[in-house]
VODOBA-218645 format. One line per 2 residues: number of its first residue (from 1); for each residue x, y, z of C-alpha. Coordinates in nm, 3 decimals, always signed. Layout:
BEGIN
NUM	X Y Z; ...;
This chain:
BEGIN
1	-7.735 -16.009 -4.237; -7.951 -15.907 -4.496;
3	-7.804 -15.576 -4.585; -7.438 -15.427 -4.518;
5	-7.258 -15.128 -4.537; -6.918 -15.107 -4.596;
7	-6.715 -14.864 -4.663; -6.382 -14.895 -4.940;
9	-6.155 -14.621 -5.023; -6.420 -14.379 -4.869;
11	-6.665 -14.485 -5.040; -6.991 -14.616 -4.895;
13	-7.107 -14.965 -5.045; -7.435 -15.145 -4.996;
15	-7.420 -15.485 -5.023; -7.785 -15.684 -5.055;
17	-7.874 -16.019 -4.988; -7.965 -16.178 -5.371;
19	-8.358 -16.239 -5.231; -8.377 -15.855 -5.127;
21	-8.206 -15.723 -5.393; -8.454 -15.920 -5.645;
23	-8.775 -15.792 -5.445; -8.661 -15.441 -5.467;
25	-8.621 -15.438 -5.839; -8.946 -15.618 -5.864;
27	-9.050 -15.312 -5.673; -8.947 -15.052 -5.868;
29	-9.041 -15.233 -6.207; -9.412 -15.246 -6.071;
31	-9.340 -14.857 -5.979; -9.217 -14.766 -6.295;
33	-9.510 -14.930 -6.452; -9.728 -14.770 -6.226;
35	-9.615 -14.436 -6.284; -9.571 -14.460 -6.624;
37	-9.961 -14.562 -6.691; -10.077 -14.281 -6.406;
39	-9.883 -14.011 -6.553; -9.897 -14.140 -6.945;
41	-10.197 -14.343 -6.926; -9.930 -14.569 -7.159;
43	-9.853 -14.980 -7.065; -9.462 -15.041 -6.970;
45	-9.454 -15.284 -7.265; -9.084 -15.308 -7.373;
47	-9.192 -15.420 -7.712; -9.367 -15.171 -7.756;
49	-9.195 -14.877 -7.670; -8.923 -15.017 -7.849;
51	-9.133 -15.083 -8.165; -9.259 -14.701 -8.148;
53	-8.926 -14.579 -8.122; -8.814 -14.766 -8.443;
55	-9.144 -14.654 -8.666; -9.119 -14.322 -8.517;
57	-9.438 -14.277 -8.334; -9.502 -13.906 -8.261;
59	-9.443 -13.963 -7.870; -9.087 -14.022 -7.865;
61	-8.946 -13.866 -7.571; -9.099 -14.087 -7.331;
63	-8.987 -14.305 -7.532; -8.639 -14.239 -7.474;
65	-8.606 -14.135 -7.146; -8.757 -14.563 -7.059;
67	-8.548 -14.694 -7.297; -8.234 -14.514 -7.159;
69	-8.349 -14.560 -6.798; -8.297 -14.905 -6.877;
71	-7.967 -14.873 -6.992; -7.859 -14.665 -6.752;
73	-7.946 -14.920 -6.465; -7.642 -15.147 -6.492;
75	-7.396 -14.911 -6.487; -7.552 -14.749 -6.178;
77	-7.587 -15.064 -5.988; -7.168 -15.112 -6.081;
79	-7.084 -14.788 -6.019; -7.287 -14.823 -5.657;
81	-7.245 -15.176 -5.606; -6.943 -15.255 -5.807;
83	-7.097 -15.523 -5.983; -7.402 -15.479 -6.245;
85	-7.545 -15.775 -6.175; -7.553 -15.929 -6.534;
87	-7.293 -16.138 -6.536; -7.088 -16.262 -6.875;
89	-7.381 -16.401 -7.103; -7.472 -16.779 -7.042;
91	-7.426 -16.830 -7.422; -7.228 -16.788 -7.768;
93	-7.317 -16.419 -7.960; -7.486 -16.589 -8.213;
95	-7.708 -16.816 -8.000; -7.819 -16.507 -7.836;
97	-7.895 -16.344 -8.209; -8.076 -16.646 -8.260;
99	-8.300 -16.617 -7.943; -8.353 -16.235 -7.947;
101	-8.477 -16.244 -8.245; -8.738 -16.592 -8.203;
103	-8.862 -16.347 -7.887; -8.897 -16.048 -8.152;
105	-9.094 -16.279 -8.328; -9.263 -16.386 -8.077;
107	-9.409 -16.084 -7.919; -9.545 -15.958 -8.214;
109	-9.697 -16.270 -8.275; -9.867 -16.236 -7.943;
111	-9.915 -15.872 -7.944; -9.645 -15.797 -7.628;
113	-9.433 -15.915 -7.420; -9.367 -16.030 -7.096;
115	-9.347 -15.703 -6.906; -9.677 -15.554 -7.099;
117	-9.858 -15.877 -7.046; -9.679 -16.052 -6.740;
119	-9.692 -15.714 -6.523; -9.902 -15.493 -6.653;
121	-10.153 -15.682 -6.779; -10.161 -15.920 -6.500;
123	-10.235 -15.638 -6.283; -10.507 -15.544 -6.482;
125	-10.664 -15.840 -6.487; -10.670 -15.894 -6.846;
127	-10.767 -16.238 -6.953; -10.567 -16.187 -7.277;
129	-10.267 -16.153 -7.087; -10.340 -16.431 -6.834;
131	-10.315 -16.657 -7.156; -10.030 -16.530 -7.299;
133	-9.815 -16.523 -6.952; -9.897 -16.898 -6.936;
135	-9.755 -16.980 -7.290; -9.422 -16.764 -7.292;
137	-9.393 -16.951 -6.916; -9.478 -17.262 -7.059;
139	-9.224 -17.167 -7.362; -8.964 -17.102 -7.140;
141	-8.969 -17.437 -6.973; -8.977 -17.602 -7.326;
143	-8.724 -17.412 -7.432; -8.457 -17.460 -7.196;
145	-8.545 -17.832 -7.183; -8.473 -17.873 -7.545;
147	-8.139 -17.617 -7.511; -7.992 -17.786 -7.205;
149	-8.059 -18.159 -7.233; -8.169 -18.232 -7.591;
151	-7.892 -17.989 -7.783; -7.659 -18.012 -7.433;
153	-7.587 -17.661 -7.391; -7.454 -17.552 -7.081;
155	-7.572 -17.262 -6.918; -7.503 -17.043 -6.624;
């Protein structure tokens, strides 16, 4: 079964099936995006909403209100599933300083990231985004080549 409904301590619990649960969130991030460029006329680009919240760009409330939306989100999947669905990170602190901050690097370099280009570009048709999609895809594969059997890192 797909989906159940249980109930613990009354308390109702739905339980998803991992393909299900991953098509509904791709749902709602394409909503969000939606929404956010039909209200807003403004690109769900994490980078840069994040990057306007940090130079201060004179629309900050929206700002806020996606950044803490996204926050937010794990602790109500655990508080309705029981379980946010992140897991213990696959790697040491400082690996994960390391790699946050290549990606920082590297979205600025190719002006946005994977949700500005990868959804809403991609839905837009955008040949710039096409290109950039294919190289942080392609820069994923390298990259966990070179972490898991040229360094031997073990991940998840």
């Amino acid at each position: 079964m797909y989906i159940r409904i249980i109930e613990y301590m009354n308390v109702w619990i739905v339980t998803m099936h991992p393909w299900l649960l991953s098509a509904l969130g791709g749902i709602l991030i394409g909503l969000s995006a939606v929404l956010l460029m039909g209200s807003l006329g403004r690109i769900a680009g994490i980078s840069g909403i994040a990057s306007g919240l940090v130079t201060g760009a004179g629309d900050r409330g929206w700002r806020i209100a996606f950044v803490v939306g996204l926050v937010a989100a794990p602790w109500l999947l655990q508080w309705l599933r029981g379980d946010s669905g992140i897991g213990a990170p696959p790697m040491s602190w400082p690996w994960m300083a390391g790699a946050g901050l290549l990606v920082g690097f590297g979205t600025r370099l190719g002006g946005g990231c994977t949700s500005g280009h990868g959804v809403c570009g991609m839905a837009r048709l955008s040949p710039r985004s096409l290109l950039a999609t294919l190289v942080f895809m392609l820069m994923g594969v390298v990259t966990v080549f070179v972490v898991r059997h040229l360094l031997g890192v073990v991940g998840p």
